[in-house]
C-alpha positions in Angstrom: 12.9 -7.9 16.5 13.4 -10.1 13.9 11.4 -9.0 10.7 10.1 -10.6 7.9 9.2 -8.5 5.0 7.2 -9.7 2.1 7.5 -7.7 -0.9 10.7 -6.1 0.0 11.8 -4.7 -3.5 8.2 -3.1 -4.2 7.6 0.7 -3.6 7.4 0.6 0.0 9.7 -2.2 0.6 13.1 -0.8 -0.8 11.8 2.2 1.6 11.3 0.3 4.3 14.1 -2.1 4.8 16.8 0.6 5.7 14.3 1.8 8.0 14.2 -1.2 9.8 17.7 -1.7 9.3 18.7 1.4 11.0 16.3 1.0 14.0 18.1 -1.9 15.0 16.2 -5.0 14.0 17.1 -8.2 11.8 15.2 -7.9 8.7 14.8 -10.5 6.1 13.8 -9.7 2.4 11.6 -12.3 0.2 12.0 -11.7 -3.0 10.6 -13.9 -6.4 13.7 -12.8 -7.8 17.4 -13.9 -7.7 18.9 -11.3 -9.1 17.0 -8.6 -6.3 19.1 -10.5 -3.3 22.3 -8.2 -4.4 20.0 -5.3 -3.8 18.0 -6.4 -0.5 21.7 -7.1 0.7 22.5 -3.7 0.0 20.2 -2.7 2.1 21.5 -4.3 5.2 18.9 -6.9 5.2 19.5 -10.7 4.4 17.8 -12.2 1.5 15.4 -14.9 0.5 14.2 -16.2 -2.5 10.5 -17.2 -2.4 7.5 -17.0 -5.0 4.8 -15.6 -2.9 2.5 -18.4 -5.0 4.7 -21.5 -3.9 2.6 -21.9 -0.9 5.4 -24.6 0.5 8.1 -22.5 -0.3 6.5 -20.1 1.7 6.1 -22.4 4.2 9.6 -23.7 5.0 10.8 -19.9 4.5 8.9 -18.6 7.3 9.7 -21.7 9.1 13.3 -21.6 9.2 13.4 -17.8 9.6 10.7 -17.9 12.7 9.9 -14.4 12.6 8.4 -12.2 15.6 6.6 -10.3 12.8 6.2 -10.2 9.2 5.2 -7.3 6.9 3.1 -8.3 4.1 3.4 -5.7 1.3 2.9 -8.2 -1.9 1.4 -6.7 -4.4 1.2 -6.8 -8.6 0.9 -3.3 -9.9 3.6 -2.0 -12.3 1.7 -3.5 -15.1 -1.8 -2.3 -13.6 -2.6 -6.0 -13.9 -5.9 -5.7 -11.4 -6.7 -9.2 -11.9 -2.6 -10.4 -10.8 -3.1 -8.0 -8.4 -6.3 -9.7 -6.6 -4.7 -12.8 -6.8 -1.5 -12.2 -4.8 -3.8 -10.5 -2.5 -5.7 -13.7 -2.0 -3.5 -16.8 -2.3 -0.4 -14.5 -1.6 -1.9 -13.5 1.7 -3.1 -17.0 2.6 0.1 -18.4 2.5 1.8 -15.7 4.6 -0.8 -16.2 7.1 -0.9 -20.0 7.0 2.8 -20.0 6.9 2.6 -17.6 10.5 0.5 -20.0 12.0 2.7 -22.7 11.2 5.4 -20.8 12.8 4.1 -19.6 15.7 4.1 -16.1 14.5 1.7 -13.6 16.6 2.2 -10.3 14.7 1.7 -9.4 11.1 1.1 -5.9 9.5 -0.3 -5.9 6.0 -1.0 -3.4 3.6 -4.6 -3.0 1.9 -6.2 0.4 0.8 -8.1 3.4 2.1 -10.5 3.5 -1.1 -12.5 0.1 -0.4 -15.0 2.0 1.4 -18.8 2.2 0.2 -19.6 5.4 -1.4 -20.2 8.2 1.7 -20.7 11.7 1.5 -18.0 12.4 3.5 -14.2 10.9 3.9 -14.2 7.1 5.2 -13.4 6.3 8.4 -12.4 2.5 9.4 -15.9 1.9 10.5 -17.2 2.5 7.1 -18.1 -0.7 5.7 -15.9 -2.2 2.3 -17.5 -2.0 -0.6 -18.4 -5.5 -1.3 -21.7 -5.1 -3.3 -18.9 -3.3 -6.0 -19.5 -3.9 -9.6 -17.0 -5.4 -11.9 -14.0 -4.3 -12.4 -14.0 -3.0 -8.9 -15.4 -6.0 -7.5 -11.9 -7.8 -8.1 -10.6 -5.1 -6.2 -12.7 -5.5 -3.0 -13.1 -9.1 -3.0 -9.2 -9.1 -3.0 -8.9 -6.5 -0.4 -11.3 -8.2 1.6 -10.3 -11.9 2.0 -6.5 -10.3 2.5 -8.1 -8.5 5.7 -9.7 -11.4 7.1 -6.9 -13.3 6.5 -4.8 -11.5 8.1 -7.4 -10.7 11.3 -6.8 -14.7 12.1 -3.1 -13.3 13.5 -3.6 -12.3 17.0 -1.9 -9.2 16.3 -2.4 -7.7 13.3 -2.2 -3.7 11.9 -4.1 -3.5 9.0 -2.6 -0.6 7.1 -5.2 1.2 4.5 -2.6 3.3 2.2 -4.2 6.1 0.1 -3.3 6.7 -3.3 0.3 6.0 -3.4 2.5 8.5 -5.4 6.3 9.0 -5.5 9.2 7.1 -7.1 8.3 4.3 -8.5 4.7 4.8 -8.4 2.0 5.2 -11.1 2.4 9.0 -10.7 5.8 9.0 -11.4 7.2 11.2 -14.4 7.5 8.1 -16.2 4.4 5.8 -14.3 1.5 5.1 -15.7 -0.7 7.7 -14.7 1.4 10.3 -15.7 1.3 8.8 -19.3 -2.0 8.9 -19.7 -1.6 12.9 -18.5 0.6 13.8 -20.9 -1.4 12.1 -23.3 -4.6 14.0 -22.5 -6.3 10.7 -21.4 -7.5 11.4 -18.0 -9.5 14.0 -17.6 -10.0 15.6 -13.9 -13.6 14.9 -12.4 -15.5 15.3 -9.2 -14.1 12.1 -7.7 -12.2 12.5 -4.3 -8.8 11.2 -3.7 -7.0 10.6 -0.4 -3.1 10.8 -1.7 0.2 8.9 0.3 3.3 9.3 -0.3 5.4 6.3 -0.4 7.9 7.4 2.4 5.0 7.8 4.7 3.6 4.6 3.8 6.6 2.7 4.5 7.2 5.3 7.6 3.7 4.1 9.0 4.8 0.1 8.4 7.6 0.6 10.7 5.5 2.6 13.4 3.0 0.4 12.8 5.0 -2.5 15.1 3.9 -0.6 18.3 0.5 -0.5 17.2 -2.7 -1.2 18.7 -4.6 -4.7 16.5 -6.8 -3.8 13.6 -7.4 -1.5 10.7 -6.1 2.0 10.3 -6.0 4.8 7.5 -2.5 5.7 6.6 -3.5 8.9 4.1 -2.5 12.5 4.0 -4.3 15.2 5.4 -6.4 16.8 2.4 -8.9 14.8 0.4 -9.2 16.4 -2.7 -11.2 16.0 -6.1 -9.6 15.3 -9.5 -11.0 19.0 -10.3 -7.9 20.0 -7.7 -5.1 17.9 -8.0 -5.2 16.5 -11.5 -4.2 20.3 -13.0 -1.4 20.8 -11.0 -0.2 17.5 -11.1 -0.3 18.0 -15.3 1.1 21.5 -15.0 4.5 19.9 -12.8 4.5 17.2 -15.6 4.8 19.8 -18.4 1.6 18.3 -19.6 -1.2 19.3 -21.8 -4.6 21.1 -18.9 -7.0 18.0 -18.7 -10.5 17.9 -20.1 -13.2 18.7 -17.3 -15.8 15.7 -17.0 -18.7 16.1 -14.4 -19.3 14.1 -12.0 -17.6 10.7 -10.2 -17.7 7.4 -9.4 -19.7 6.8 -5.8 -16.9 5.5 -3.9 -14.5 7.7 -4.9 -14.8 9.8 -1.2 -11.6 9.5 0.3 -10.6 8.6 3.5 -9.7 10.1 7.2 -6.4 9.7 8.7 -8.3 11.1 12.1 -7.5 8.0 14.1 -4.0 7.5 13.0 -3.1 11.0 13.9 -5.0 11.3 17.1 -5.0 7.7 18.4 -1.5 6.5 17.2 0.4 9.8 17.2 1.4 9.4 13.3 2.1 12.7 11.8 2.8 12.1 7.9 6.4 13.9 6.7 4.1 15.1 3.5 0.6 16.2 5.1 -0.7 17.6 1.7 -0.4 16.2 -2.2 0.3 19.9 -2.8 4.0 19.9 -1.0 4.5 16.2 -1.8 3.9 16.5 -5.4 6.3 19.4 -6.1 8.6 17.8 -4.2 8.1 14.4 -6.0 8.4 15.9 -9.7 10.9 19.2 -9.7 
């Protein structure tokens, strides 16, 4: 296949290109930045340089590429800029979809998130509704999340892919991420709230499975939802860090999610089923 990828120097994307690569396909990197195309090279892939806002640049790149699929994984997070983040969701996503229709392009995968769900005593499955009636901040969130989904539901064929918490290099849990700053800084204390973790080699593992997959939405997580109570003291105690402060109770959402379908449907098996096993082997 050919293969577009969107967001190609990201997280998931640097991850996923050789993946691609290696199974045989022609994959295409756009990238905002000139000075990436050296890298996305590297990688096997051929460049291009596009702003994921320049909604005719987009255009005409997708047009003279012609793509049988493109892999939307835009996003805006190393700064944990929510609000930059929503918008590449949006208009990002708009133009990658318009820019399909334009050329003819019947397949798109696109990664969204696996906590969007309304709060649930139990973890989310895809048939749990998004939490749309979400209070500000997280209302920016959702609203983002969910125009990207129906955007990307005008595609014929579309995979939906609802990542858990991503951790790994690069990521926010990182030794030298965001989250793990405010750990070793005592500012995050461990709560009731349940997570549903992801490593970032299963996530971009799932993208490439994820071209033999069945249209809509799908829960790409590990196998063990866990509460802050859990995970938040071990990850501090790999980090060297400080034991966080205990703080009852959580926000309503926060319920995790259930990778049943992808597992039992679909046939994914994650390479790091538990945050346990994935975080030693993220941070020793």
């Amino acid at each position: 296949m050919k293969i577009f990828v969107a967001g190609s120097t990201g997280v998931i994307g640097r991850l996923l290109l050789p993946k691609l690569v290696k199974a045989g396909h022609e994959v295409i990197g756009m990238t905002h930045s000139p000075e990436r195309i050296s890298f996305i090279e590297g990688l096997g892939a051929k460049a291009i340089v596009v702003n994921a806002f320049d909604r005719e640049g987009v255009l005409s790149g997708v047009g003279e590429v012609r793509p049988d699929v493109i892999i939307h994984q835009l996003t805006s997070l190393s700064q944990w800029d929510l609000a930059d983040n929503a918008r590449i969701r949006i208009e990002g996503t708009r133009n990658l979809v318009d820019a399909a229709h334009a050329a003819g392009v019947k397949r798109m995968i696109a990664q969204s998130i696996a906590w969007a769900y309304e709060a649930g005593d139990h973890p989310a499955t895809e048939s749990a509704p998004l939490d749309i009636q979400a209070p500000m901040p997280r209302k920016m969130t959702i609203d983002g999340i969910a125009t990207l989904e129906g955007a990307v539901a005008e595609i014929p064929h579309h995979v939906i892919l609802r990542y858990g918490m991503l951790y790994g290099p690069g990521t926010w849990y990182d030794f030298k991420g965001s989250v793990a700053e405010q750990v070793v800084n005592r500012k995050l204390p461990a709560t009731d709230g349940i997570i549903s973790f992801l490593h970032v080699e299963d996530a971009a593992h799932a993208a490439m499975l994820a071209l033999d997959w069945p249209t809509g939405p799908v829960n790409i997580t590990d196998d063990e939802p866990v509460p802050g109570t859990q995970w938040l003291p071990v990850y501090a105690d790999l980090l060297q860090a400080p034991i966080p402060d205990y703080q009852p109770g959580s926000n309503r959402w926060q319920r995790g999610a259930s990778n049943v379908k992808a597992r039992s449907k679909y046939g994914w098996v994650p390479l790091y089923p538990s945050w346990r096993s994935g975080f030693v082997r993220s941070l020793r």
